[in-house]
N, C-alpha and C positions, 0 to 999 in steps of 0.2 A: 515932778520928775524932770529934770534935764535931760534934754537930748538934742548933738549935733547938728543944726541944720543943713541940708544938704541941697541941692541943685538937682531936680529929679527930672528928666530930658524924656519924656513919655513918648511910646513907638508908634510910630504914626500907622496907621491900617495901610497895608499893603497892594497897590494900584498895579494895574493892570492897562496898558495904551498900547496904540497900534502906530509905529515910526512911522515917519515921514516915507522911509524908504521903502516900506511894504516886510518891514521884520518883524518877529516878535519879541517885545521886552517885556522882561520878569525875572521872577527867581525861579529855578530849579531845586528841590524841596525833596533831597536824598531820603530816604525811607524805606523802612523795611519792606511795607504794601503800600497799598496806593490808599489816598485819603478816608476811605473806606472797603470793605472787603471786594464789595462788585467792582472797585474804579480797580482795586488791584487784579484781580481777576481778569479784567477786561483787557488791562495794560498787559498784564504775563502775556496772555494769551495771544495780544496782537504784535508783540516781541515775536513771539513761540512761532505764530506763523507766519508774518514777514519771512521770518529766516528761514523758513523752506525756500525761498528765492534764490538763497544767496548761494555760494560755490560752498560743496563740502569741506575745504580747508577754513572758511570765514564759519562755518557752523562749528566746528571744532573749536575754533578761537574762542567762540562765544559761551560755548561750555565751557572752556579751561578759564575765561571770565569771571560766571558765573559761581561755578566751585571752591575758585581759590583766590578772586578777589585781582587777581594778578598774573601775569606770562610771565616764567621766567627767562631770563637770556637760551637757556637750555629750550625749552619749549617752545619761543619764536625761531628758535634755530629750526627746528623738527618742521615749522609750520611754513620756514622760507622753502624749506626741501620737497615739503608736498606745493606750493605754488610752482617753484621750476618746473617739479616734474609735470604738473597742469600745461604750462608753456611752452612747453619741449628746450627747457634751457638748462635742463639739469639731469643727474642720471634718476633710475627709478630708483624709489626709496621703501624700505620695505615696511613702513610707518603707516595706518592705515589712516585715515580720518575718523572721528567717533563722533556724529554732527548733535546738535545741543537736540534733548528732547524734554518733555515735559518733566522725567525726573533726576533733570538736570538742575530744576528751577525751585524754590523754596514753594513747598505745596501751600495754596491758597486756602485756609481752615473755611468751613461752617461758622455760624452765628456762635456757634459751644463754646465755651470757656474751658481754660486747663488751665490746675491747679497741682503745682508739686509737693509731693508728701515725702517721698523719701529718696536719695541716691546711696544707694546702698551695692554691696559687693564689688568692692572696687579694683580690678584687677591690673596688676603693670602701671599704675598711675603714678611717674613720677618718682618721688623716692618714700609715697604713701607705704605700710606695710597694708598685706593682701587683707581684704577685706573693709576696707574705709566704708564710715555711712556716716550719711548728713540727712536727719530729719528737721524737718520742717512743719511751720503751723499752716494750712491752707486758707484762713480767714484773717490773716493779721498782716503786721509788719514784721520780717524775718530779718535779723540786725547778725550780721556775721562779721567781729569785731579780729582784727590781729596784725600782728607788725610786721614788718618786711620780711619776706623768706620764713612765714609761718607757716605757711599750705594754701592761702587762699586761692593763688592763682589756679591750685591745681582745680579745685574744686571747678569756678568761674570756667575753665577750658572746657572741662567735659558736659559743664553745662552748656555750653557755648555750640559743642560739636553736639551734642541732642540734639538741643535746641533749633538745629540749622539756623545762629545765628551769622547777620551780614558779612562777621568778619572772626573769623574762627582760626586756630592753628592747628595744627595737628598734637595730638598729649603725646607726651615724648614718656617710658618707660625709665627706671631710673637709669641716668647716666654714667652712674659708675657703676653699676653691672656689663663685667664685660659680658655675659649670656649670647649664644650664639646660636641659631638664629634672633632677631631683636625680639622679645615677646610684646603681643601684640596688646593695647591696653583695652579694658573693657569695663563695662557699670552695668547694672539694674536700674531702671529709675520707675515707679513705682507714683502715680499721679491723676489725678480725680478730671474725668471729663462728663461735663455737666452733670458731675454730680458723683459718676459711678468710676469707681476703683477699676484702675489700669497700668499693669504692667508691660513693661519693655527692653526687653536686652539691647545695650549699643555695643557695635566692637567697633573699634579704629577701622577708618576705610568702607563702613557698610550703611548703607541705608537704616532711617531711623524711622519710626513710627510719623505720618505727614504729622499727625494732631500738635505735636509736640513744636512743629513749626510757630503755631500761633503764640508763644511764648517770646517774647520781646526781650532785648540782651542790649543794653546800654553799655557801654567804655570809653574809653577816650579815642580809640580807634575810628569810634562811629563821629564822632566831629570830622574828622579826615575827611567825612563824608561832603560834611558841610562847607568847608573850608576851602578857598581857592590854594592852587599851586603859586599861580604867578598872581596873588594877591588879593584877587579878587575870589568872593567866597561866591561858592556854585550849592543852588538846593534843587536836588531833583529825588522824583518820587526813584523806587527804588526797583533798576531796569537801567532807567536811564543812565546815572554811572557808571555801570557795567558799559550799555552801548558804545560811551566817549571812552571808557577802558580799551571795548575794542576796538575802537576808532584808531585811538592809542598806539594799537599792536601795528594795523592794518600801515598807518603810517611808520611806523618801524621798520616792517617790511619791506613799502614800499623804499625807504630808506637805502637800509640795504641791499637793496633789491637795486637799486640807483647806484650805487657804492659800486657794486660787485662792476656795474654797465661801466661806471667813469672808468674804474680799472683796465679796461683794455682802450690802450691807444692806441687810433686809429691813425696811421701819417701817411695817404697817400703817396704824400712828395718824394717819399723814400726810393720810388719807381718811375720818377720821370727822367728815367734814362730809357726807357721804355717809350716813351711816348712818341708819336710821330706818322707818320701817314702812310699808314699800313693798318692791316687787323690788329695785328698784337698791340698798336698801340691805340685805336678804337677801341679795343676791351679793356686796357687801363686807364683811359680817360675815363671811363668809365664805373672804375671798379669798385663795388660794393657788395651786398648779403646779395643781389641778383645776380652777379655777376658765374657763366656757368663755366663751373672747375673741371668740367669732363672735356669741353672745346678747347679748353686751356693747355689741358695735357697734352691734348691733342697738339696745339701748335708750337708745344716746349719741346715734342719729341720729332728730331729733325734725324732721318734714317743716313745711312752709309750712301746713300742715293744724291739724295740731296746735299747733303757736305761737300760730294765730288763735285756737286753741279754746284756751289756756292764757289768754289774754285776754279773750278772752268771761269764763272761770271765775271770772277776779280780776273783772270787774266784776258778776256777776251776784251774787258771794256779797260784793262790799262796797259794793251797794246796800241802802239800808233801807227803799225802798216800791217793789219792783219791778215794780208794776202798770206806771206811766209808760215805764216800758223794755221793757216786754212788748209794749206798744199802738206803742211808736217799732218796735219791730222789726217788729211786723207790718205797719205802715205800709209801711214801707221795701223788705219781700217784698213783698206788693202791685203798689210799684212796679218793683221789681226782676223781677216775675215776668212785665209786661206789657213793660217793657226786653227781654226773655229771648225774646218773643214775635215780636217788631221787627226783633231781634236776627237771627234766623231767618228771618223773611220778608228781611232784607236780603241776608241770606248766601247765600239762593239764587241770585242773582244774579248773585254774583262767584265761586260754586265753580269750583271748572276744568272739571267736567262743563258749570257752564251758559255757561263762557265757550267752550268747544269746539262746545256747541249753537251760539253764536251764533256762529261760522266758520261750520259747516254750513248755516246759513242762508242768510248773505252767500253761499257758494261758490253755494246752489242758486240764489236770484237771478241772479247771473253768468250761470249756464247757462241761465234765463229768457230773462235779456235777449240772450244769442246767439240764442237758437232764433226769439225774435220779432224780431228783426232781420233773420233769413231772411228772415221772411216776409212783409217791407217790400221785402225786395227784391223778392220776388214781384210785389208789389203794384203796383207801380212799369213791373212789364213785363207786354207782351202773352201770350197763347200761342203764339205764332206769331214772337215774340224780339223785336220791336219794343218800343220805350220805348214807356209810356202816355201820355207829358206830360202827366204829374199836374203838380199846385200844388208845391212844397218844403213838407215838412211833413206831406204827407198821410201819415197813417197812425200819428201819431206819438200821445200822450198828448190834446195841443189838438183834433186833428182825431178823434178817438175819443170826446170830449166832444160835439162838434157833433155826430157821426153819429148817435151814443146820442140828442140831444136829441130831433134830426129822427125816430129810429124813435119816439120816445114819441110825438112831436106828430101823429104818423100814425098810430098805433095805435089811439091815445086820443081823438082830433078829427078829423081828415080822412078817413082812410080804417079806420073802427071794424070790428071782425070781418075786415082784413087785415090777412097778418103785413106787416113794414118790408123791401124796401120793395115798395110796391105797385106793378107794374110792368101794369096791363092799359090797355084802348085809350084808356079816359079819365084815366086816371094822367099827373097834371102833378108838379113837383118840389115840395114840401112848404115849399123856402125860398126858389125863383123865381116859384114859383105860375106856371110855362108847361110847357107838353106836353112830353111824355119821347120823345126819337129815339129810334132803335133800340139805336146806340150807346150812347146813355147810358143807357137800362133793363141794357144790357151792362156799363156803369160799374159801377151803382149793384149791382147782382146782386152785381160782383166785389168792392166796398165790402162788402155784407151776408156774404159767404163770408171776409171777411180778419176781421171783426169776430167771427166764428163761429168762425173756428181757434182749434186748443189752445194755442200759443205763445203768443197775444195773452192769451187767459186765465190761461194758466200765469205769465204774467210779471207781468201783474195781481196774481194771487193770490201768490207771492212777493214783491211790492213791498209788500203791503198786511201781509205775514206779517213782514216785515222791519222794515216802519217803526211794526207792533206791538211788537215785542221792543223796539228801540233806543225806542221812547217808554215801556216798562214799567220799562226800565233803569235810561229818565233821572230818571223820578219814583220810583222806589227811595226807600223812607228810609232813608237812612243813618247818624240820628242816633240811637240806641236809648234812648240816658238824656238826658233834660232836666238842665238846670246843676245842680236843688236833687239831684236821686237823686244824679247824678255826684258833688259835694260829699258829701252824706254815705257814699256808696260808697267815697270816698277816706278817709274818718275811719274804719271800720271795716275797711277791707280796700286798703288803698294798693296793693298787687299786682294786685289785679285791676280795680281802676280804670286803672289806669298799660295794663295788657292789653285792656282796652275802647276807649282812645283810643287804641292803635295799632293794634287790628284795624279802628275809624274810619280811620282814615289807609290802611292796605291795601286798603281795600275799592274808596275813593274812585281811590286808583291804578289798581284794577285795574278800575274802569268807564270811567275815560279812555283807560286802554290799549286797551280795548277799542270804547270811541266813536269812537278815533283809528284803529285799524286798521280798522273798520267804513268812515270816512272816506275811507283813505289806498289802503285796498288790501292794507296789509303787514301780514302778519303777523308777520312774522320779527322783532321787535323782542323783547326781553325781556322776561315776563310777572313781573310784581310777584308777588313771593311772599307765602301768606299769612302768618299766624303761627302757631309748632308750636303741636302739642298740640292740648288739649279746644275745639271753639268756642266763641267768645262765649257764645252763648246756651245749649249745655250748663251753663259754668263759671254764668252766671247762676242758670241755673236748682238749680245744687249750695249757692248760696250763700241762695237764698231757702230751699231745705228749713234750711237752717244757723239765717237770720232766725227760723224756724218754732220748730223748736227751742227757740233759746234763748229765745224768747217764752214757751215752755212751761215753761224752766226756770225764768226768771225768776218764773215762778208757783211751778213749784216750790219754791222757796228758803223759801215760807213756811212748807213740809210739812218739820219736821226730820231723817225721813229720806230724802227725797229731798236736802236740804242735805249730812246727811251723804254721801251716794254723790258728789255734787259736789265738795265739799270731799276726799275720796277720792282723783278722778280728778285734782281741781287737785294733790296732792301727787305722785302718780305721774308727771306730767307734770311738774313742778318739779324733783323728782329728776330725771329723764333730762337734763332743762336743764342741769342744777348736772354730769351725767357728762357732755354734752356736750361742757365746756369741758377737762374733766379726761380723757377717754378715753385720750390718748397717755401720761401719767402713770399709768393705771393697766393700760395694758398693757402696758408695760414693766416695770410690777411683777409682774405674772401672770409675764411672759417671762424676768423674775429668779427670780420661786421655780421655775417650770420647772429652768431651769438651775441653781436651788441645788438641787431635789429630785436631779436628776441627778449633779450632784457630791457628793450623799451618798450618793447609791445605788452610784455609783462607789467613794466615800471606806468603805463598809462593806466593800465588798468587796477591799479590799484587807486585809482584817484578818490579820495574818501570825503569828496564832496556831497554827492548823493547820499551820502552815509550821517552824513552832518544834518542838512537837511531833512532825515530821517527821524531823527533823533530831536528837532526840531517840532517836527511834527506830533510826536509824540508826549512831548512836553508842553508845547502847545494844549494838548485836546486836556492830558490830563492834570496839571498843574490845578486848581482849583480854589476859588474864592474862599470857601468855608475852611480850608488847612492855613489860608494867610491870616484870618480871623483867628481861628487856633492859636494860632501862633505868636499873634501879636498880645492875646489873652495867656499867654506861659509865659511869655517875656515882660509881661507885667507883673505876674504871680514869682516869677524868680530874680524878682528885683532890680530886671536889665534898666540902666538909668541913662542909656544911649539915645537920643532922637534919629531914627533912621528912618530917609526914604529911600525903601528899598523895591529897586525894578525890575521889571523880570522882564531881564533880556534873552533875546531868544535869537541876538545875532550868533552865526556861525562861523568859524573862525577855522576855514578849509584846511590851512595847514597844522593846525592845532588837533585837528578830527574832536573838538570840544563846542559844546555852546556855552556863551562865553555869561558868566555872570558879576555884576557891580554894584557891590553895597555903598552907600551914599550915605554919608551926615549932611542933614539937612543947612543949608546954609555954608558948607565946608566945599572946600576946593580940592581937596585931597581926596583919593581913593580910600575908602574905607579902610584898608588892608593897610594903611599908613597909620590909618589914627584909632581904629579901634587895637585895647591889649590883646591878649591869649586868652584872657579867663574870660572877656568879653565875649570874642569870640566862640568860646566854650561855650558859653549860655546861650547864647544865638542853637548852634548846635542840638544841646538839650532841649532846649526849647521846644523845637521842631519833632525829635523824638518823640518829647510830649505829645505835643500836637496829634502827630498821625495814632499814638494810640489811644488817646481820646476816639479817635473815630473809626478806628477799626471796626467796629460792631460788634465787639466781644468785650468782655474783662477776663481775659487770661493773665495768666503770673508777665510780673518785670522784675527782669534780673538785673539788676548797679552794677558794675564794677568797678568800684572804687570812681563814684561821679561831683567828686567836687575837686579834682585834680587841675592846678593852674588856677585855682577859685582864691577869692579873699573872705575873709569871716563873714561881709557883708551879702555875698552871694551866697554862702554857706547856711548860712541861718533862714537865707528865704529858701531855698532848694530842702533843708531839712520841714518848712512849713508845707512846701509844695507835696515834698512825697510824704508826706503826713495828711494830708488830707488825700490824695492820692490814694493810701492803704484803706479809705474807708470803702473803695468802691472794688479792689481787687487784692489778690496777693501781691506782695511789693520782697524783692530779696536782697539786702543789699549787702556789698563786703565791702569794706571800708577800712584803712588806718591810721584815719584823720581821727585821732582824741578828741581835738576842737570840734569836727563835725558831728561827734559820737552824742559828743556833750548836748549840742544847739540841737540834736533831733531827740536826746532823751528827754531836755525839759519838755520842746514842743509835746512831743506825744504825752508827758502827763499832761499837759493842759491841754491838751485835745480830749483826753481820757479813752485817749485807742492803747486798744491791745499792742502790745508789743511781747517776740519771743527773740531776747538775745540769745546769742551761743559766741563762745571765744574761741578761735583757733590759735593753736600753737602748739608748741614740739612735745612728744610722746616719750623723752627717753632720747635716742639716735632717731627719733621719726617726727618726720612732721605732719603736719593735716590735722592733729590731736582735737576734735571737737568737746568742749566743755560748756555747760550750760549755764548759761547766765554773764556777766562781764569780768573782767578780771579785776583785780585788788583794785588796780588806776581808774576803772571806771566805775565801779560798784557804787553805792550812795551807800550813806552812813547807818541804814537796817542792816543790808549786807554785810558789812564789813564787822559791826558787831556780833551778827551771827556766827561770821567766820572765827571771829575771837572769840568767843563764848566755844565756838565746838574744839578750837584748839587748847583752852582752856581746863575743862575737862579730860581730852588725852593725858597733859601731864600730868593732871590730879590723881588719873588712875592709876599711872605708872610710876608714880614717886614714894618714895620710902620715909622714912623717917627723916632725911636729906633730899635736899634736890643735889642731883650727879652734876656735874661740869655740861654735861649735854644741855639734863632738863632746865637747868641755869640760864644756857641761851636760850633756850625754845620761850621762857617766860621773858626775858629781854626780847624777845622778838616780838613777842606779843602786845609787849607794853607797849613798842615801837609804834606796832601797829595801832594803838588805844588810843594812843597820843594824835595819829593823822588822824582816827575816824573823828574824836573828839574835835577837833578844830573842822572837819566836814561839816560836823553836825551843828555848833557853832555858824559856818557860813550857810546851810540848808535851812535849818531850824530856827535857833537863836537870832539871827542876821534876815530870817526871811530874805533868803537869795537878792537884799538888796545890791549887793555887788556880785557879778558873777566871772569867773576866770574867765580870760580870751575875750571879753565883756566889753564894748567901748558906755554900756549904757548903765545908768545909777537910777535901780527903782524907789524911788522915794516916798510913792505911794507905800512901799513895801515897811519903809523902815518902821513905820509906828508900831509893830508888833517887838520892837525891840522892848518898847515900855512896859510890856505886860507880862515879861518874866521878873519870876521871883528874885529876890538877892540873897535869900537862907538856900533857895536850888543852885543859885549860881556860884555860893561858895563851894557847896559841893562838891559840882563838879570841876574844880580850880582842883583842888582838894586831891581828885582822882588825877587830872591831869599835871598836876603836880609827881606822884608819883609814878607816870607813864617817864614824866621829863627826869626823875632820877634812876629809873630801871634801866633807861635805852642807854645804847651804846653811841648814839647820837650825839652826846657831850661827854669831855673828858675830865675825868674825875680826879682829883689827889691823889696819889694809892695812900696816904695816911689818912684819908677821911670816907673810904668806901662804904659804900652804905650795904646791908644786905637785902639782894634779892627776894623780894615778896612771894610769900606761899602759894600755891594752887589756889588753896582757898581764897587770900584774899583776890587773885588775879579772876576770878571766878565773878567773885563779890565785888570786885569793879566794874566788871561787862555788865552785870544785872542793874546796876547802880543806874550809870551811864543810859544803859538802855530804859529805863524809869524817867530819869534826869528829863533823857529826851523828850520822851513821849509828855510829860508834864508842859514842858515847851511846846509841841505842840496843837497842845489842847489851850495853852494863852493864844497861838499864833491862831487858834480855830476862832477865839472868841475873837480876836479883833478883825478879824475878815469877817466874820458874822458881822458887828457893829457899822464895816463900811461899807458892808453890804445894803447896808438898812439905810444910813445914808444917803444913798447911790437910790434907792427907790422911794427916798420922801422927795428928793430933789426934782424927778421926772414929775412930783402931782404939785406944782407948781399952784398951776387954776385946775385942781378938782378938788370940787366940794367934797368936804369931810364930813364925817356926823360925828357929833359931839362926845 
């Protein structure tokens, strides 16, 4: 036999050294568990509790990790939002953290093994109809054969989400159901732990059985594992790419966490008009996230006080003979002080204490003038109830005059040393000048006793107490400044002149309110209010100390340090001016470096050095001598023909949040990732896969998904040897719709003589996922195929008439069709002893000798039968003047039977000449051992 020589570059066993620099170099050696089930155990476990150290938002990260392989832009958004709110640099978010916990992590199995039997009841899967089942053989090799968009993936998914495989998607429902809510997809899976039958329902989104964990899920996905980003291929057990994952995020964040900080620009200089030797610009030399915004306001808010005095200061320090302004201002206090005086005597007036006195006045008059009204009534009547027939009027104000006259004129001239009136026997009347009757000394008595009561007094003296007030009132001044003060009071202080002429205006209101309710009776009318605040003659009297003052300064100014302290205060006071207009500007800058201080206080702490390190450490303890052995033992088993010395570095690469890995060809100057292919790389990969479940400490199921993807035949054929001897020791499940690889793993498995259970998938009608047993037509061998013909054979035989119809016509051209390919199978199977085989770079020669040992009376034969396969098919175009007729049932029947004899006769020569080189092949080994004769 000829075969290619080739250049086979063997993998040098995998080293382990400690840098110059105190690092560690190696490979990181992705995996589902750790080398074995304890190291993985050990390794979850000291992930698992590390990360109780860490902040609730960094344990959150490491679950969504975990889970889903990946953060998506949306998710690191959520996870920037709980850090701010951590920091105090963001608002509160109503997103809580969920921190990773033990059934976050792929559960670590027992020693047991698990074996799947069936996935059955398959609900919402895709565009599967309800009910899908895929059974399986639990002792063999399970070969799941079909072509693109046949069903397979769907299947591989939900095994995948059982499974809690490394790298899983969610089963999506079918997508052209518009159904609303989405229905949720779900399985049964149905599978043997150590031994004993166990069921498990999965629904999308819920926890699965852990057992099912220990079931191993190869794809192309799982090299991603293995494979560097930036070239260089990274292998860590499995944990660790998660941790550089979150490594990953954490620098994302901190990322944009830095982003969000550069964005606010901070430009002091904006404010150096500000600056300058005073407070206000002491606090913006100064100014940053310390800087305090409450002192700030404070000296931006420059009161009506101060303003006037910033003006006084500009004119007292830019006059040059400050005497004349010294003598105005005193002038002007002076008059302002004796204003201030006026002021005060006027405001007593209109207080609301003094306008409440003068109600209490008016009310006690009232009560006066009732009570002396009584006692006019009195007056009026006898004792005895009889009217007096007095005059109208007697007793009134006029007639009280006269009486009063007449007792003086008696007192004093007529009757001297008698009181009024004088009532004895010579007692005449004082203003009739004739004799007093009886009666009328009894009048005149009852006169002197009315004029004697306390009402009449009392109403007197309230009348007189009354029309004192209301005349003190009305002659009030109410002018307090003359026009010239008012004029310059207005040039000097326009506020408080403008508040002089309206406390005039108030005042005046409020003495007519009150001369009118005096008047009217009513009170009840609205009382004029006065104006807030300090009164008049306070605020006067504040502004003449003021006059004083600067009278003094203005003497001042000649003394140079008194100027300077002036000149001083004018600056401090001009500064606050100048922040006045500026405050909103510069507290939003304070309130910008706030929030930048914060976003760097944030932004350090995310520094994912320690993190790196961490992971380091980790990879360090569990990396492991006997997974490089593995490893280098699958990479020789899968045909890898690369020489690598491969190191396992264990430098950290801060800004990367990764430890950095470098595959090396021995003797090569270039990075691995330069000079090794894809499908190389691939098998590196697989490799490694291998490897770790080699040492898991179980033999549970491994599921392929389609693992010779980016492969050439040459890798193909050793990968179908590898997981050929692989199924002797566990269940192996693999989906595949690689023909060429279907081929290279059906020969291997006959010559292995393992068990093998095909199934084909493809489409149902309008459905896909259609499981059918055994290969299809393409891959079937030539027993197959004739079966199939032989059973199609029969259908037309039973359904044909005396004619075959235009149908059964083609069904037997199809048939023939079919005779024809199995016949040239059987041919290169049988007859040809698979010396050459399709997709085949190799020529068994040893093989061919079995060509000799078939008949030439069988091989006309079947020429014979395959003659008429080649005139039935539609495959060659015929004359329509020389059409042959399509062959009977019977004899289509009687060809299959033929054929299949034909065969088998060939294979019984092909038996005996493997018999004969068999014999051969074991004289040749007794070279030197004695024989007996």
């Amino acid at each position: 036999m000829y075969r290619k020589e080739t250049t086979r570059r063997d993998v040098s066993t995998i080293s382990v050294r400690q840098g110059v620099s105190g690092r560690f170099y190696g490979i990181l050696l992705p995996c589902l568990g750790a080398w074995s089930r304890e190291s993985e155990m050990e390794l979850l476990n000291e992930i698992l509790e590390w990360s109780q150290g860490l902040e609730e938002w960094q344990r959150d990260a490491l679950r969504r990790v975990f889970i889903d392989g990946n953060v998506s832009p949306a998710e690191v958004q959520k996870l920037i939002d709980l850090v701010k709110e951590k920091h105090g640099c963001g608002p509160q978010t109503d997103a809580r953290p969920i921190p990773l916990n033990a059934g976050h992590l792929p559960a670590v199995a027992g020693s047991g093994s698990v074996r799947l039997l069936y996935l059955e009841n398959m609900q919402n899967v895709n565009r599967f109809p309800q009910g899908r089942r895929l059974e399986l053989m639990p002792d063999r090799l399970n070969i799941l054969f079909g072509e693109n968009g046949a069903g397979k993936s769907g299947f591989a998914r939900v095994l995948k989400n059982i499974c809690r495989a490394r790298h899983r998607t969610a089963v999506l429902p079918n997508a052209f159901d518009g159904t609303k809510p989405r229905p949720i997809p779900s399985a049964s899976m149905v599978f043997l732990e150590d031994g004993n039958p166990r069921q498990v329902e999965w629904v999308q989104g819920q926890d699965v059985d852990s057992a099912l964990a220990k079931v191993a899920v190869y794809d192309s996905a799982c090299g991603s594992d293995y494979l560097a980003k930036e070239g260089a291929s990274e292998y860590q057990p499995y944990g660790l790419p998660q941790l550089n994952r979150f490594i990953a995020v954490q620098r994302e964040i901190q990322a944009q966490i830095g982003r969000d900080r550069d964005a606010i620009r901070l430009d002091k200089t904006a404010f150096n008009d500000l600056l300058g030797n005073h407070e206000v610009g002491a606090i913006v030399a100064q100014l940053g996230s310390g800087s305090d915004g409450d002192r700030l306001k404070q000296l931006a808010t420059v009161t009506e006080g101060e303003a006037q005095r910033l003006v006084d200061l500009n004119g007292i320090l830019a006059t040059m003979d400050p005497e004349p302004e010294a003598k105005r201002a005193e002038q002007l206090a002076q008059r302002l002080e004796t204003s201030s005086i006026t002021a005060r005597a006027a405001q007593r007036y209109v207080t609301d204490a003094a306008l409440d006195e003068v109600k209490n006045r008016h009310d006690r008059l009232l009560k006066a003038r009732e009570a002396w009204s009584l006692a006019q009534q009195q007056l009026h009547h006898r004792k005895n109830g009889q009217e007096a027939e007095l005059l109208t009027g007697t007793g009134n104000d006029a007639w009280k005059l006269l009486f009063e006259a007449a007792a003086k004129f008696s007192t004093e001239h007529a009757y001297v040393g008698h009181d009024h009136p004088y009532l004895g026997d010579d007692a005449k009347c004082v203003l009739c000048q004739t004799s007093l009757e009886q009666d009328t000394k009894a009048r005149l008595r009852g006169f002197s006793e009315y004029i004697a009561n306390e009402a009449s007094r009392n109403v007197q003296s309230a009348a007189e107490f009354m029309d004192d007030t209301m005349k003190k009132i009305a002659e009030a001044n109410f002018v307090p400044l003359d026009q010239i003060t008012a004029q310059q009071l207005n040039e000097i202080d326009p506020v408080l002149a403008l508040f002089a002429a309206t406390s005039v205006c108030q005042w005046n209101a409020r003495r007519d309110w009150a001369q009118q309710a005096v008047h009217t009776g009513i009170w009840d009318a609205p009382r004029p209010a006065l104006p807030e605040g300090e009164t008049l003659d306070v605020r006067l009297s504040g502004k003449v100390q003021q006059l004083r003052v600067r009278a003094q300064e203005f003497r001042k100014a000649l003394d140079q340090e008194a100027k300077k302290q002036l000149e001083k205060e004018r600056t401090e006071l001009q500064a606050r001016e100048r922040l006045s207009g500026r405050i909103q500007e510069v507290l939003k800058y304070v309130g910008d470096a706030q929030a930048h201080k914060k976003l760097s206080d944030c932004y350090a702490s995310l520094d994912s050095r320690g993190l790196s390190r961490k992971a380091t450490a980790f990879a360090t303890k569990h990396v492991t001598n006997a997974l490089a052995d593995s490893m280098n033992e699958e990479l020789r088993a899968l045909g890898f023909r690369g020489r690598v010395e491969a190191l396992i570095s264990g430098r950290t690469n801060a800004d990367a949040g990764q430890t950095m890995v470098t595959l090396k060809l021995k003797d090569c100057e270039n990075g691995a990732h330069l000079v090794l292919s894809e499908g190389e790389q691939r098998v590196m990969g697989l490799a490694i896969f291998l490897a770790e479940s080699r040492l898991q400490g179980h033999a549970s199921t491994i599921v392929f998904d389609d693992p010779t993807t980016s492969l050439d035949h040459h890798h193909r054929r050793s990968i179908a040897n590898r997981l050929t001897q692989l199924a002797k020791e566990r269940q192996l499940i693999i989906f595949t719709h690689d023909a060429v690889f279907l081929g290279d793993l059906g020969r291997t498995i006959i010559k292995a003589q393992q068990p093998a259970h095909y199934l084909t998938i493809g489409w149902d009608g309008k459905y896909p996922g259609h499981v059918k047993e055994g290969m299809t037509w393409e891959t079937a061998d030539w027993k197959a195929r004739l079966d199939e013909v032989g059973g199609a054979a029969k259908e037309i035989q039973a359904e044909a008439g005396d004619y075959l119809s235009e149908a059964l016509k083609n069904r037997t051209k199809d048939c023939y069709t079919k005779l024809r390919g199995t016949i040239e199978r059987a041919v290169r199977e049988v007859y040809m002893n698979e010396t050459i085989l399709p997709f085949s770079d190799e020529v068994s020669v040893n093989s061919y000798g079995a060509v000799f040992y078939q008949s030439q009376e069988e091989w006309e034969q079947l020429m014979d039968i395959y003659d008429r396969c080649c005139e039935a098919t539609d495959a060659h175009d015929t004359n329509g003047e020389h059409q042959l007729p399509i062959p009977e049932p019977d004899q289509l029947i009687k060809d299959v039977e033929s054929t299949t004899a034909l065969v088998q006769f060939a294979k019984k020569a092909k038996g005996k000449f493997e018999n004969e080189r068999g014999q051969k092949r074991r004289a040749a080994k007794k070279v030197f051992v004695n024989t007996e004769a």
